[in-house]
C-alpha positions in Angstrom: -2.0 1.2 -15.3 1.8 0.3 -15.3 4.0 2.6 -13.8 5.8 4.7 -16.4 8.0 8.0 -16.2 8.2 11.1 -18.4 11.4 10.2 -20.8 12.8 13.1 -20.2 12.5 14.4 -16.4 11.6 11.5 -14.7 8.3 12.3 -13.0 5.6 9.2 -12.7 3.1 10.0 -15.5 0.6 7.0 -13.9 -2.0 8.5 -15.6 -2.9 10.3 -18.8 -3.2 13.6 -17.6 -0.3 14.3 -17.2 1.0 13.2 -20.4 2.5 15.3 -23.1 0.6 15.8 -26.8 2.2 15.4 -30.0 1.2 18.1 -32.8 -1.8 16.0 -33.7 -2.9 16.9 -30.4 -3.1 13.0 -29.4 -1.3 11.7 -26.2 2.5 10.8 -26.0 3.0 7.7 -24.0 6.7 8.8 -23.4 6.3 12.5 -21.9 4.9 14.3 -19.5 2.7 17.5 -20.0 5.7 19.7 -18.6 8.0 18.5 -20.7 6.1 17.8 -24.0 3.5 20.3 -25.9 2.4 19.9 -29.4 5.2 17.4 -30.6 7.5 19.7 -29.0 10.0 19.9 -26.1 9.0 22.8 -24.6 12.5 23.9 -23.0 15.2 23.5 -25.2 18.0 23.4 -23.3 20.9 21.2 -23.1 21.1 17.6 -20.4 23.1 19.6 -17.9 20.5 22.8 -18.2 17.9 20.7 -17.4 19.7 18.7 -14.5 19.9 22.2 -13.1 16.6 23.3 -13.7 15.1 20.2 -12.3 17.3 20.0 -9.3 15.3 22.5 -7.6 12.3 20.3 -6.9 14.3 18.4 -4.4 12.1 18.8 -1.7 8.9 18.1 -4.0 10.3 14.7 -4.0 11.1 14.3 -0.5 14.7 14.7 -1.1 17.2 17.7 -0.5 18.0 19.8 -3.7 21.4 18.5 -4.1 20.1 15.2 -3.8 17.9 15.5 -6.7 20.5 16.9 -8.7 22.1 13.7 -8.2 19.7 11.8 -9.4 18.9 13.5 -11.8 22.8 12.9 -13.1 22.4 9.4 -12.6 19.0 8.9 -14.1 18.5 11.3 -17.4 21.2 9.9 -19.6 18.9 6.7 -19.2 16.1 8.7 -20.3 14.8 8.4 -23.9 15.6 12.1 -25.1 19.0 12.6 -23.2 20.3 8.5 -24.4 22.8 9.2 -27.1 22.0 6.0 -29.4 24.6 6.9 -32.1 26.4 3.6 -33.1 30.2 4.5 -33.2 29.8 4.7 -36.7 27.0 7.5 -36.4 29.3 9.0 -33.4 32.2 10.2 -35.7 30.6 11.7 -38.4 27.5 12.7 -40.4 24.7 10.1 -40.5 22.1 11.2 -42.1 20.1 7.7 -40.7 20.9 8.2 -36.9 17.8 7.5 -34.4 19.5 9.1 -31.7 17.1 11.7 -29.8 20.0 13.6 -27.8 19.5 17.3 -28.6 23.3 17.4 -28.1 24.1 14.8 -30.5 24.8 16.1 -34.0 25.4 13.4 -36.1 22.7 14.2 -38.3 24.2 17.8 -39.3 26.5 18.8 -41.8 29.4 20.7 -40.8 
């Protein structure tokens, strides 16, 4: 099996088990059972929240906590649900066709 991480905390998801379900209850390839219920994020909280949140299992991955948050700041806006994928287009303004999965983007909303 390839190695693969959860697209939105980062852990290894090297095998299925640990992969999140979408509401049909099949496997999603992109993540993790913590992170991904029933076609659902289970926390909703914002990039930063979860940096925070997730920063205290430093030592669970053989680094210090402050070392993970650092990481974790480098890594998750790489990550499929924190990547903002608005064109500059989408960025300015409504769009009702934007594919972006940021939960703090809100391109797609009407003001």
């Amino acid at each position: 099996m390839e190695n693969r991480i959860c697209q939105s905390c980062g852990m290894p998801t090297n095998v299925n088990e640990q992969l999140g379900t979408n509401s049909d209850g099949s496997i999603n390839n992109d993540y993790c059972k913590y992170c991904y219920e029933n076609g659902e994020f289970i926390d909703k909280v914002t990039m930063e929240e979860y940096i925070e949140n997730c920063s205290e299992y430093g030592t669970q991955a053989g680094m210090s906590n402050e070392e993970m948050r650092k990481h974790c700041q480098k890594l998750f806006p790489t990550l499929k649900r924190w990547k903002c994928t608005c064109t500059d287009e989408c960025a300015t303004g409504y769009n009702p066709n934007c594919t972006c999965t940021n939960p703090e983007c809100h391109c797609t909303e009407k003001y």
